[in-house]
N, C-alpha and C positions, 0 to 999 in steps of 0.2 A: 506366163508373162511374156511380154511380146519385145519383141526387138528394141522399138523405138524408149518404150518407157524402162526396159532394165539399162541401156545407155543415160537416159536421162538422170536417172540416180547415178550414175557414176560419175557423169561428170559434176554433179551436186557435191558429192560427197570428196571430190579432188577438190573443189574452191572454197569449201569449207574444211579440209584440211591445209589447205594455203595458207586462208588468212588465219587458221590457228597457228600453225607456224610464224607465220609474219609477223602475229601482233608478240607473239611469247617470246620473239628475238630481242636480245639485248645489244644496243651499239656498242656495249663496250663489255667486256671480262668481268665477273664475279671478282671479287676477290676475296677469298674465305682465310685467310692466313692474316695474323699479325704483322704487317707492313716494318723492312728494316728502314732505318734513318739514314741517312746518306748525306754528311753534309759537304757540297762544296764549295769549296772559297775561289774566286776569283777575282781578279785585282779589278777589273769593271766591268759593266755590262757595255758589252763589243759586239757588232755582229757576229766576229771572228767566231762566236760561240752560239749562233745562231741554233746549230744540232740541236744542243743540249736545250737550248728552250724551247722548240717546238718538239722534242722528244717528250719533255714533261708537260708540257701542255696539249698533248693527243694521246698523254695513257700512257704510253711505252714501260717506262719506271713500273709505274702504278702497279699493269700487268704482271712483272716482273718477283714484283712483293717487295718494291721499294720506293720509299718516298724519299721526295729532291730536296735538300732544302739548299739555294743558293745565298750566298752569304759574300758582302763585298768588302774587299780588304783595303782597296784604295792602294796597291802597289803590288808589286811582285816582291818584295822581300819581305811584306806582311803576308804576301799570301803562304809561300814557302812555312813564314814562321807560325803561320795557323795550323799548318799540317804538321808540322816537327812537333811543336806544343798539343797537339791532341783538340785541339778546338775545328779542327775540319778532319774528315774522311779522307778526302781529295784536291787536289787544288790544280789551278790550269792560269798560265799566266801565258803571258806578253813572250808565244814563239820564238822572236829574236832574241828575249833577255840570253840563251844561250850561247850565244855567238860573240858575244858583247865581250869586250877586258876592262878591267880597270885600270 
């Protein structure tokens, strides 16, 4: 077999092992596991929580083996009392409510 043609199969056989790779890639993670719930409450939809939605809308959670669910409470002292009461996972409100007195 001669130079040129045992080259030629090789490089055949590297661009057909490429696009085998390429096509059998997946843009995003399997997820083989039963997905935990994660609900969070927050008093509204704020940029201030911009993370959290582009984290759940590009997979991050997903990956994870957790699904978001957001859930709006229309204040911070419903959102607190979603979490105390067992109807949210987590909750994220309005940064400054802590600084606040009455």
């Amino acid at each position: 077999m001669n130079k040129k043609v045992f080259i030629t199969i090789g490089v055949i056989a590297a661009i057909a092992i490429g696009v085998f790779v390429y096509l059998n890639k997946s843009d995003k993670k399997q997820v083989d596991f039963q997905l935990e719930t994660v609900k969070v409450a927050q008093f509204s939809e704020a940029l201030l929580y911009m993370p959290l939605y582009l984290a759940d809308d590009r997979g991050f959670f997903r990956e994870e083996g957790i699904a978001i669910e957001i859930i709006n409470t229309g204040g911070d002292n419903q959102t607190f009392a979603a979490v105390i009461g067992g109807s949210a996972t987590f909750g994220v409100a309005d940064p400054t409510w802590k600084f606040q007195r009455n």
